[in-house]
C-alpha positions as CSV (number, residue, x, y, z in Angstrom):
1,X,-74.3,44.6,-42.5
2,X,-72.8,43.7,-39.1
3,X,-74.1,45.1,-35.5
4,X,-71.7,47.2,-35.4
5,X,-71.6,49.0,-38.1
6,X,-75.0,50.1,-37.3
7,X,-74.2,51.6,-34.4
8,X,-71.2,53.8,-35.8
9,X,-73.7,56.7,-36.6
10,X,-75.8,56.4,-32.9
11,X,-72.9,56.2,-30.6
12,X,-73.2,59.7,-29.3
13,X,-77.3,58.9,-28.7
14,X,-76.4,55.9,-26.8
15,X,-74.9,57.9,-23.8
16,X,-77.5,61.1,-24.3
17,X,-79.4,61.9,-20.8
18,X,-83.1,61.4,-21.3
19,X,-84.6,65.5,-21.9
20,X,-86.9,66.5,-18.8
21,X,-89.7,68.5,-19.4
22,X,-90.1,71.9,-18.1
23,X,-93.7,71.4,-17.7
24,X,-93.6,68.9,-15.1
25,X,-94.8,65.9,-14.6
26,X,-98.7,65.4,-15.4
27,X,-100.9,63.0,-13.6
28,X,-102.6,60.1,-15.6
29,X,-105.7,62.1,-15.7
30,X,-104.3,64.5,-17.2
31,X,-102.9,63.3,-20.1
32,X,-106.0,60.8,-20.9
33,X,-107.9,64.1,-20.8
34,X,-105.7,65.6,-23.8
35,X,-107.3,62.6,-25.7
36,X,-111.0,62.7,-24.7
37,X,-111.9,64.5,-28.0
38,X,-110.5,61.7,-30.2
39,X,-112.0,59.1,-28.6
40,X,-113.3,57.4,-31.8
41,X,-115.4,54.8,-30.3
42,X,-117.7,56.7,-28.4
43,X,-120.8,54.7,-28.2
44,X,-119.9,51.3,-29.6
45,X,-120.5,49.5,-26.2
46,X,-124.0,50.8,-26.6
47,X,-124.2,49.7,-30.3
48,X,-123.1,46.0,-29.8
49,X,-125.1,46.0,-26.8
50,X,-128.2,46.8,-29.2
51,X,-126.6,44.2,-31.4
52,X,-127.0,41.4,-29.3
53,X,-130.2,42.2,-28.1
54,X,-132.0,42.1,-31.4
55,X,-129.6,39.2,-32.5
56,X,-131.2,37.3,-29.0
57,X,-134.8,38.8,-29.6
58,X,-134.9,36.9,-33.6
59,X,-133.2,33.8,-32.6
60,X,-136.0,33.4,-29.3
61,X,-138.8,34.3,-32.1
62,X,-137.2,31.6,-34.5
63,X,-137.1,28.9,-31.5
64,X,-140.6,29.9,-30.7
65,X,-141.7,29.3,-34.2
66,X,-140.0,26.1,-34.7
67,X,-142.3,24.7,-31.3
C-alpha cells in the first residue's frame, strides 16, 4: 500500500484546527496534581535506600570475617 493511499481517508484531519479548551490553560502544577493519587511508586526511593544499606552492612561483616 502506497503513502498515498493512506492518506485518502485523513485528508480532511490534516487541515483540522487543533480544539482549545474551554477550561483554560492549567499550570504544570496543576495537572501533576491530577496524578498525585496514582503515583505507584510511592516509597521505593526509601526501599532501595534500605536495600543498599543492608546489602553494605553484610558485605562489611563478610570482609570483616574474612580478616
Amino acid at each position: 500500500m502506497a503513502d498515498e493511499d493512506k492518506k485518502i481517508g485523513y485528508e480532511d484531519m490534516l487541515t483540522m484546527q487543533a480544539p482549545v479548551s474551554r477550561r483554560g490553560h492549567m499550570s504544570m502544577y496543576q495537572r501533576s496534581a491530577q496524578f498525585m493519587p496514582f503515583a505507584a511508586l510511592t516509597g521505593l526511593d526509601e526501599i532501595y535506600d534500605e536495600t543498599e544499606r543492608q546489602h553494605t552492612l553484610k558485605v562489611m561483616l563478610d570482609n570483616n570475617m574474612k580478616l
